[in-house]
C-alpha positions as CSV (number, residue, x, y, z in Angstrom):
1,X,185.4,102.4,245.2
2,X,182.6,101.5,242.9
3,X,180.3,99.2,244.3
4,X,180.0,95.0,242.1
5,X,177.7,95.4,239.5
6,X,174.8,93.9,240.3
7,X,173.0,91.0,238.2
8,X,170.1,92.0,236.4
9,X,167.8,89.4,238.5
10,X,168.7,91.6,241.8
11,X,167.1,94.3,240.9
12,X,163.8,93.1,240.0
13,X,164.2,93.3,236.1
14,X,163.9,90.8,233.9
15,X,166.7,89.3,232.0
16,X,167.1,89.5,228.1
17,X,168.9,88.9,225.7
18,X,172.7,90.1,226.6
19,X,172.8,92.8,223.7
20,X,175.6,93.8,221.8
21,X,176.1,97.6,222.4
22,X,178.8,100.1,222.4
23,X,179.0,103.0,225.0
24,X,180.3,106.4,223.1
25,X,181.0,109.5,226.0
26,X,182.6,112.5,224.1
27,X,184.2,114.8,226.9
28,X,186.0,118.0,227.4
29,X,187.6,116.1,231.1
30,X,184.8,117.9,233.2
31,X,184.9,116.7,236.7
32,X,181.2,114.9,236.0
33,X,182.8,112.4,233.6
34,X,184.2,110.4,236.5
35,X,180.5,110.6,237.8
36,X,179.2,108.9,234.7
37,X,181.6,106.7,234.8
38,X,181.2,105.6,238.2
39,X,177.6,105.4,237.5
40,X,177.8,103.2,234.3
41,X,180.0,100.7,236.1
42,X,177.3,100.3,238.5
43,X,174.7,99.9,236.6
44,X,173.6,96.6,237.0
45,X,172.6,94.6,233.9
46,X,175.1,93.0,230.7
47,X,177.8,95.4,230.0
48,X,179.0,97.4,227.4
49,X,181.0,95.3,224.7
50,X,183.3,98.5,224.4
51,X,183.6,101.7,225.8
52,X,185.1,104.3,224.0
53,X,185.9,108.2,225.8
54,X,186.1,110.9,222.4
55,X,188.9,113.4,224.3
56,X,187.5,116.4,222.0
57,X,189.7,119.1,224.3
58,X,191.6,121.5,222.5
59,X,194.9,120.1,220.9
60,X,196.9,122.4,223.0
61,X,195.8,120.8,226.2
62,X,198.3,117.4,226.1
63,X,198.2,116.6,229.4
64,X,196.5,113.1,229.9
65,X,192.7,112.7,229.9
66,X,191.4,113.6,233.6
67,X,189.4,110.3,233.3
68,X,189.3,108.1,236.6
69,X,188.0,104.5,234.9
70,X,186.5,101.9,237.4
71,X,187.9,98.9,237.3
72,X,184.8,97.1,237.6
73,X,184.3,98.9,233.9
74,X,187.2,97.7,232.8
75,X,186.8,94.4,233.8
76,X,183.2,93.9,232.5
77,X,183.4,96.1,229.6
78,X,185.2,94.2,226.6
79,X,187.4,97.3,226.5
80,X,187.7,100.9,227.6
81,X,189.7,103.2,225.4
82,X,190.3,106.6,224.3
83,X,190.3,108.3,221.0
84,X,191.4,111.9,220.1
85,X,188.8,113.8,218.9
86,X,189.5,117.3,216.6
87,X,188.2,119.3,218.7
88,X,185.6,120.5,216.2
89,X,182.4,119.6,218.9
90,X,180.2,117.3,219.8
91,X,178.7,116.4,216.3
92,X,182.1,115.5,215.3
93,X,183.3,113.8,218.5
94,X,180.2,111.2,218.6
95,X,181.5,110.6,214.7
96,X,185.1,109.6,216.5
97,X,183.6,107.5,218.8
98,X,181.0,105.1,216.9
99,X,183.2,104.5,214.0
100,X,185.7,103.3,216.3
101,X,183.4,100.8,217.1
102,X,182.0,98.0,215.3
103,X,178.8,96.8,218.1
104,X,175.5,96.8,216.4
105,X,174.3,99.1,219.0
106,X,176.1,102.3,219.9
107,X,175.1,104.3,223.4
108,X,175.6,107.7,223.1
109,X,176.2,109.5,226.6
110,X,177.3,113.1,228.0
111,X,180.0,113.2,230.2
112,X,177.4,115.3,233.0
113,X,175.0,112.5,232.9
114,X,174.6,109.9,235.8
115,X,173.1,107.0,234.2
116,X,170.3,104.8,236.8
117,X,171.1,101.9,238.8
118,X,169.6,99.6,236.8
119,X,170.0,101.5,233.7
120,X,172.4,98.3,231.5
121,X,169.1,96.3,232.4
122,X,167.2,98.9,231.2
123,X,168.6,99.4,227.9
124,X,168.8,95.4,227.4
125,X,165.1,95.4,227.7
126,X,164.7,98.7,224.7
127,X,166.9,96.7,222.6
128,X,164.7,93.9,222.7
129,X,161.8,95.7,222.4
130,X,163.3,97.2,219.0
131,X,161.3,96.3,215.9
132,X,163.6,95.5,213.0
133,X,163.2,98.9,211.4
134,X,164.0,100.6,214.9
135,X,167.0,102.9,214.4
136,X,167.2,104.6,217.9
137,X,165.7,104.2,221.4
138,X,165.7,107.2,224.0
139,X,166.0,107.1,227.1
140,X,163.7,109.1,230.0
141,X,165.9,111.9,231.4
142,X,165.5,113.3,235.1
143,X,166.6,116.7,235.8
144,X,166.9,117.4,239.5
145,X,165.6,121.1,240.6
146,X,166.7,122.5,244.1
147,X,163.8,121.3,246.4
148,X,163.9,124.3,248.8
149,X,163.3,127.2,246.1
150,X,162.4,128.3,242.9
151,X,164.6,127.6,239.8
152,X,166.9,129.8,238.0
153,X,166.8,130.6,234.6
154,X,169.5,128.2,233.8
155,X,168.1,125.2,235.4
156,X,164.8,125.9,234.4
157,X,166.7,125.7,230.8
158,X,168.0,122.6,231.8
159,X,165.1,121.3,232.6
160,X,163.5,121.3,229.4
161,X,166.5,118.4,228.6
162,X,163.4,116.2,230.1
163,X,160.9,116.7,227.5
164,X,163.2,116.9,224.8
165,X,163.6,114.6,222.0
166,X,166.2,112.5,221.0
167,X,168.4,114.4,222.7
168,X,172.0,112.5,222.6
169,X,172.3,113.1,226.7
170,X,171.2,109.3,226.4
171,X,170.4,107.9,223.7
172,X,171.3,104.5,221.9
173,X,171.4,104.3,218.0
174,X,171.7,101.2,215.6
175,X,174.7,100.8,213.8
176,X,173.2,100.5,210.4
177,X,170.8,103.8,211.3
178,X,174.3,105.8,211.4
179,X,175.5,104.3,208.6
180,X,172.4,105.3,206.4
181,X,172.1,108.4,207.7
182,X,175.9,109.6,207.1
183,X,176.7,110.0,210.9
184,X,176.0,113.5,212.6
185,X,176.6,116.9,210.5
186,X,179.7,117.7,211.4
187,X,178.3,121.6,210.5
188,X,176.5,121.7,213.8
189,X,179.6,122.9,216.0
190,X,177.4,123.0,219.6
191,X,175.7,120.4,221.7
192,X,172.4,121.9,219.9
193,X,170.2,120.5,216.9
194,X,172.6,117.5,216.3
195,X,171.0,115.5,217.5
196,X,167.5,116.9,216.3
197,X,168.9,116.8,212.8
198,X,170.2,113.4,213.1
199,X,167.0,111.9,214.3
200,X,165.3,113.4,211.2
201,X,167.7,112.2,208.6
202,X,167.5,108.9,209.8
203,X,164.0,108.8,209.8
204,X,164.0,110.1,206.5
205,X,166.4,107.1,205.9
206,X,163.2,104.6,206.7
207,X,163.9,103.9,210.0
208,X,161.6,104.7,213.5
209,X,162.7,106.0,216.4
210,X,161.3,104.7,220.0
211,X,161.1,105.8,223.7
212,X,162.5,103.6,225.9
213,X,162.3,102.7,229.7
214,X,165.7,103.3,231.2
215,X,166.4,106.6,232.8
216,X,169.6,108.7,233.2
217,X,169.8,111.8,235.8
218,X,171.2,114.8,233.8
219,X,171.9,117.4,236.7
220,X,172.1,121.1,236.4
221,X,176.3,121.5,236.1
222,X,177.5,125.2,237.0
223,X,177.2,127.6,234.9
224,X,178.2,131.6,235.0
225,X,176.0,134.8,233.8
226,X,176.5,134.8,230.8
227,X,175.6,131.3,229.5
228,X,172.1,132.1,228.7
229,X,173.5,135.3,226.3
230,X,176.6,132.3,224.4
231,X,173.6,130.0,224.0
232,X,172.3,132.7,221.2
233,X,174.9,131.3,218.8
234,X,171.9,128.4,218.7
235,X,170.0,130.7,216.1
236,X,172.6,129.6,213.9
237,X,172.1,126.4,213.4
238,X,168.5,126.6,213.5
239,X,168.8,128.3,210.1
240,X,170.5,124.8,209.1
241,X,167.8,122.9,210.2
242,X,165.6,124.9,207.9
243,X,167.8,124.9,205.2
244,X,168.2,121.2,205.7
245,X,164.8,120.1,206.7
246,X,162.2,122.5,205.3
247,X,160.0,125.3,207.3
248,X,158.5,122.3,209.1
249,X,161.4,121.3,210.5
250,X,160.1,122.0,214.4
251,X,157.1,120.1,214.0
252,X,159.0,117.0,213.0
253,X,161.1,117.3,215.4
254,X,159.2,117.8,218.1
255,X,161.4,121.5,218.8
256,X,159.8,124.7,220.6
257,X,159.5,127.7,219.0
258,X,161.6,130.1,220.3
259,X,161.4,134.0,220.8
260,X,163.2,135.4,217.6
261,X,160.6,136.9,216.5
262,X,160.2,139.1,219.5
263,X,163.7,139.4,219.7
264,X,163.6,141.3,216.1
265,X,160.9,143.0,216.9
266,X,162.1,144.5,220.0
267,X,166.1,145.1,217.9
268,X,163.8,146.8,214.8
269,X,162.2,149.1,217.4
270,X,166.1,149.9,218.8
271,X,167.2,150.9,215.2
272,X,164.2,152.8,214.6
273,X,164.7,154.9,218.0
274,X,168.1,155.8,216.9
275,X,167.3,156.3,213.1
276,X,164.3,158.7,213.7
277,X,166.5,160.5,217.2
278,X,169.1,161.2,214.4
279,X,166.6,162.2,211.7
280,X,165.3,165.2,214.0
281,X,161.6,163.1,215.0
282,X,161.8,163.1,218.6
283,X,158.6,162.2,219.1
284,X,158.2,159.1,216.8
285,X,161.8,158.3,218.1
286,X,160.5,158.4,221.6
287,X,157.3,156.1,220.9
288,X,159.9,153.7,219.4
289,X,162.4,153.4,222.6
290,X,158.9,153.1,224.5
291,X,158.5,149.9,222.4
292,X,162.0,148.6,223.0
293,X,162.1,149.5,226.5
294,X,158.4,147.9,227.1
295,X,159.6,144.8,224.8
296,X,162.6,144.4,226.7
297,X,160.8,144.8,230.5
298,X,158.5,142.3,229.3
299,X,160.9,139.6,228.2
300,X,163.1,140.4,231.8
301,X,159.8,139.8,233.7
302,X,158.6,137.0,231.6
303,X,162.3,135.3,233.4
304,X,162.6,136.9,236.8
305,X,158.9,135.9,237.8
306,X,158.9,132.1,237.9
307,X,162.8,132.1,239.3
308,X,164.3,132.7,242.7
309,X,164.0,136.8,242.6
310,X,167.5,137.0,244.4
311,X,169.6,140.0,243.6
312,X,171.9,138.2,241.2
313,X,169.5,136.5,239.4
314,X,167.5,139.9,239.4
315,X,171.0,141.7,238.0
316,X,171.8,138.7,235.7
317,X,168.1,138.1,234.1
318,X,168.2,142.5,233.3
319,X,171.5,142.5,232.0
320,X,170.9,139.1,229.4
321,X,167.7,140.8,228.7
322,X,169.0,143.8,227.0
323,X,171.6,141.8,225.0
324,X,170.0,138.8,224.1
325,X,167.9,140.3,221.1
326,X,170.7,141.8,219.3
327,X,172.2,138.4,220.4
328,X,169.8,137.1,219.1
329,X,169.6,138.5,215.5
330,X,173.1,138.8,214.7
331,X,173.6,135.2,215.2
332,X,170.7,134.5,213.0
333,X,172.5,136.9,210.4
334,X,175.1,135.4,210.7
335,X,173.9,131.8,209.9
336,X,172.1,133.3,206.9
337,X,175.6,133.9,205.5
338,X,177.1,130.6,206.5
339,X,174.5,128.4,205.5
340,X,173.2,130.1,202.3
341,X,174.6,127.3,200.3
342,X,174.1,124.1,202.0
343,X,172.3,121.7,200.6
344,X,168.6,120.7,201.7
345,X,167.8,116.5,202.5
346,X,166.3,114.5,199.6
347,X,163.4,115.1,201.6
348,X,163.0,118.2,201.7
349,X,164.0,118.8,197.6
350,X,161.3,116.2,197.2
351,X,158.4,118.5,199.4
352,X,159.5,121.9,197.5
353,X,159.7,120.0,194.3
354,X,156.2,118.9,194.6
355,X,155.1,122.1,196.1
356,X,156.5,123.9,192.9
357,X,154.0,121.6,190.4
358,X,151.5,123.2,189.0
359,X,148.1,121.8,189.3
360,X,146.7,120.1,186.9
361,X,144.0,121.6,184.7
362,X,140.7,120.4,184.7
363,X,139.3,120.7,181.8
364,X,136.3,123.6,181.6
365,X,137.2,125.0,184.5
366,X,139.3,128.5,185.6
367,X,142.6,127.8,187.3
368,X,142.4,129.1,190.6
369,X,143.1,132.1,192.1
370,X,146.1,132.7,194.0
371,X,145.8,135.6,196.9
372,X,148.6,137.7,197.4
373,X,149.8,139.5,200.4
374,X,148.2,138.6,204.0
């Protein structure tokens, strides 16, 4: 049983304004969405207006959403429904859920997240903090490491969720942001760079974005081997976000760079191995599998050093090592073909359009000289 919510007053916060929000949870019925809900019913502070679970699990699956919903939810939340999503990810499922709301404010969660005790307090006091041209307000994400050894690769990935951006683990948008910005890109099929590319476009849109105070526990769910090798399908959508948003894209949005190009140079020293072994150059075949194999030793070291140096994590960070530049690449390939035709942002039209102007001529003087190569 979920414990009373609590009033805002017992827990030390000041009381606002009771705002006007919607809680959106898209969710594939993982075990951790009873968690978050439990959580969110607990939270103390004015409820959600309307709480709406996206079911985004494959339309085969029709047996009923594996959702235990507090009552305490359901009798402080103005209601608690569920809409079918399509199935087409979380981009799309977040699209389900807000417009079936009509709150000025709508709460995006994960269904892994364990929102804090006094997080509904929390989020009362970022809403009324909110300027008038505030579109969005994040919240401070925890990530919980195991306190008795060293991470793994994977929760060290997770980890980064904490210093991430407007990362939709937690964070609340207002309604007329969405509405400008069109909503998420539906093209982004992965919980990766929607949100990223949503926060841009409505910035472009003329809105801010803020950090807020409340905080939300995201904990490291289970995960098998191969999870760091699927999460290559990312490079993808990162060639989106630069057709979309420009070459700058990372810097506006606050993203790390990554390793691609490592990984390519690593995969180009592969091809070259086998191209000069079969064109009868041993030698200069052999200096080139020296530069895969010392490429790929240093990218296995580079993840076995700061982790727990077990066997399996020993076995599982060699084995990823080796395919996640080809991974890598192909993926990136592959979103140069899908996305060689969308469309850039006004935004971004507007910086190459200006970039392509030629200077003006001052009068008596030589144009300038224009280096090439380098």
């Amino acid at each position: 049983m979920t414990a009373p919510r609590k009033p805002a007053e017992a827990t030390g916060h000041r009381t606002h304004p009771e705002p006007a929000y919607a809680v959106v949870i898209p969710t594939l019925g993982r075990p951790s969405l009873n968690a978050t809900l439990a959580a969110l019913a607990a939270a103390a502070g004015p409820p959600p207006r309307r709480v709406v679970l996206v079911d985004d699990r494959p339309h085969g699956d029709c047996t009923p959403l594996p959702a235990e919903i507090p009552e305490e939810l359901r009798a402080a939340a103005g209601s608690v429904e569920i809409v079918p999503g399509r199935a087409a990810g979380p981009a799309a499922a977040r699209n389900a859920g807000w417009r079936a709301t009509s709150e000025p404010w709508v709460a995006f969660l994960d269904d892994d997240v364990v929102p804090g005790p006094a997080w509904a307090a929390e989020l009362a006091a970022d809403l009324a903090a909110a300027g008038p041209d505030t579109g969005g307000v994040e919240a401070r994400v925890e990530v919980p490491l195991p306190p008795d050894r060293r991470p793994t690769d994977w929760e060290r990935g997770t980890a980064g969720l904490a210093g991430a951006r407007w990362i939709t683990a937690d964070m609340v948008y207002r309604r007329a942001a969405l509405e400008d910005a069109g909503g998420f890109d539906e093209r982004f099929p992965r919980a990766f760079r929607e949100d990223a590319d949503l926060a841009l476009r409505v910035r472009d849109a003329g809105w801010t974005l803020a950090r807020g105070t409340r905080r939300t526990v995201h904990p490291v769910r289970p995960s098998d081997r191969w999870a760091s090798l699927r999460a290559q399908a990312g490079n993808a959508d990162d060639v989106l976000m630069r057709r979309l948003h420009g070459p700058g894209w990372r810097d506006r949005a606050e993203a790390p760079r990554g390793r691609l190009p490592a990984h390519l140079a690593v995969v180009s020293a592969a091809v070259a191995a086998v191209a000069l072994g079969a064109a009868g150059r041993p030698r200069t075949a052999a200096l080139s599998a020296g530069l895969w194999l010392g490429g790929t030793a240093e990218f296995a070291l580079r993840r076995i050093l700061p982790g727990p140096r077990d066997r399996e994590e020993v076995v599982t960070m060699t084995l990823t090592s080796l395919l996640i530049p080809p991974a890598a690449v192909a993926h990136r390939l592959r979103g140069l073909v899908q996305h060689r035709r969308a469309a850039p942002t006004a935004r971004h039209r507007a910086a190459r359009a200006a970039a392509a102007e030629p200077r003006r001529r001052v009068p008596g003087r030589a144009p300038a000289r224009t280096e090439v190569g380098g």
